[in-house]
C-alpha positions in Angstrom: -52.2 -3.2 20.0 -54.1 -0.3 18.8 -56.8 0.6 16.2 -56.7 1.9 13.3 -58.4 2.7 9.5 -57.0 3.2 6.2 -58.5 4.1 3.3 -57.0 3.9 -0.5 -57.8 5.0 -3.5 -56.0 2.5 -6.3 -55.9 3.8 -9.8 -58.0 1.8 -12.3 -55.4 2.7 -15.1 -54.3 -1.4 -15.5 -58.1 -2.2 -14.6 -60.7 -3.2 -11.6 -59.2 -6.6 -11.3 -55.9 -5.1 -11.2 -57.0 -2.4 -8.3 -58.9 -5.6 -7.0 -55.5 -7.5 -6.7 -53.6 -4.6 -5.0 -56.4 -4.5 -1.7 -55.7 -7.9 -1.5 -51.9 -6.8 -1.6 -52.6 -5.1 1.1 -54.8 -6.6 3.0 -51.9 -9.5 3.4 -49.4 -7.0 4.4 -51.4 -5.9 7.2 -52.6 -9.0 8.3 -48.7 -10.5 8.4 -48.5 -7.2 11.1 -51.8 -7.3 12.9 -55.2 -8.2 12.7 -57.3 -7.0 9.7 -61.0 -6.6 11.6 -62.5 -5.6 7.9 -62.0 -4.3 4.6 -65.2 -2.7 2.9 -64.7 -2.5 -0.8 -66.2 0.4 -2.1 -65.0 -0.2 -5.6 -64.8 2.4 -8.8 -66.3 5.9 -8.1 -65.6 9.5 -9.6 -63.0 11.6 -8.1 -63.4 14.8 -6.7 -60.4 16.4 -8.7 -58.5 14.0 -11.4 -55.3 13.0 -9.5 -52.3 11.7 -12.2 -54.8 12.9 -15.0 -57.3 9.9 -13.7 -60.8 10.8 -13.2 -61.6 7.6 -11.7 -60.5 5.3 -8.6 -60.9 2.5 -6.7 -62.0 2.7 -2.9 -61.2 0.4 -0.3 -61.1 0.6 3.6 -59.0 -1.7 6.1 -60.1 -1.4 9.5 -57.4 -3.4 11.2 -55.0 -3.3 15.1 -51.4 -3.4 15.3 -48.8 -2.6 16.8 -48.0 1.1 16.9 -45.5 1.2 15.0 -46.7 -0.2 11.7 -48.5 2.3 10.5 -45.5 4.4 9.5 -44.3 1.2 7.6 -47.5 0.8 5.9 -47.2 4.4 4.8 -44.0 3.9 3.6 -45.0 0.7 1.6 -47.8 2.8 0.1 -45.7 5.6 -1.2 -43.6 3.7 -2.9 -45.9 1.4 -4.9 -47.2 2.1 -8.2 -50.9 2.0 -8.5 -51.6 3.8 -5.3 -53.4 7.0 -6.2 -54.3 8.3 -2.2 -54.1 6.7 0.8 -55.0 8.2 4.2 -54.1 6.1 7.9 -56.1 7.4 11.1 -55.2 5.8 14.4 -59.2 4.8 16.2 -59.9 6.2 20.0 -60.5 3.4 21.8 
């Protein structure tokens, strides 16, 4: 098992209960492939640049271990889900 961290940024087009709803999306998909350690909520903040002409977003972080390969999965799961606005996976030195 290795460590890693993932941050997202969930668009707040549909609302914070809706971006709410999608870490906890996640957060189950992880945990049915590894251990989810923590996710710190960071909630609605500005964005540096507007990304899909949103100025806004919603900020969460998984810090979570699994198997190595389930990070491209993830990735893959991210990309193709609507609602997603960023997402960024870093694999932790142990």
């Amino acid at each position: 098992m290795s460590n890693y961290e993932t941050m997202m940024v969930f668009s707040l087009k549909n609302g914070e209960e809706a971006a709410k709803e999608m870490v906890e999306k996640f957060k189950a998909i992880i945990s049915e492939n590894g251990t989810v350690e923590s996710v710190d909520e960071w909630g609605a903040r500005k964005l540096a640049y507007p990304i899909n002409y949103e100025t806004d977003g919603y900020y969460a972080l998984y810090n979570y271990s699994c198997e190595p390969a389930f990070p491209a999965e993830l990735d893959r799961i991210v990309k193709i889900t609507d609602g997603v606005l960023r997402s960024l996976i870093i694999a932790k030195k142990a």
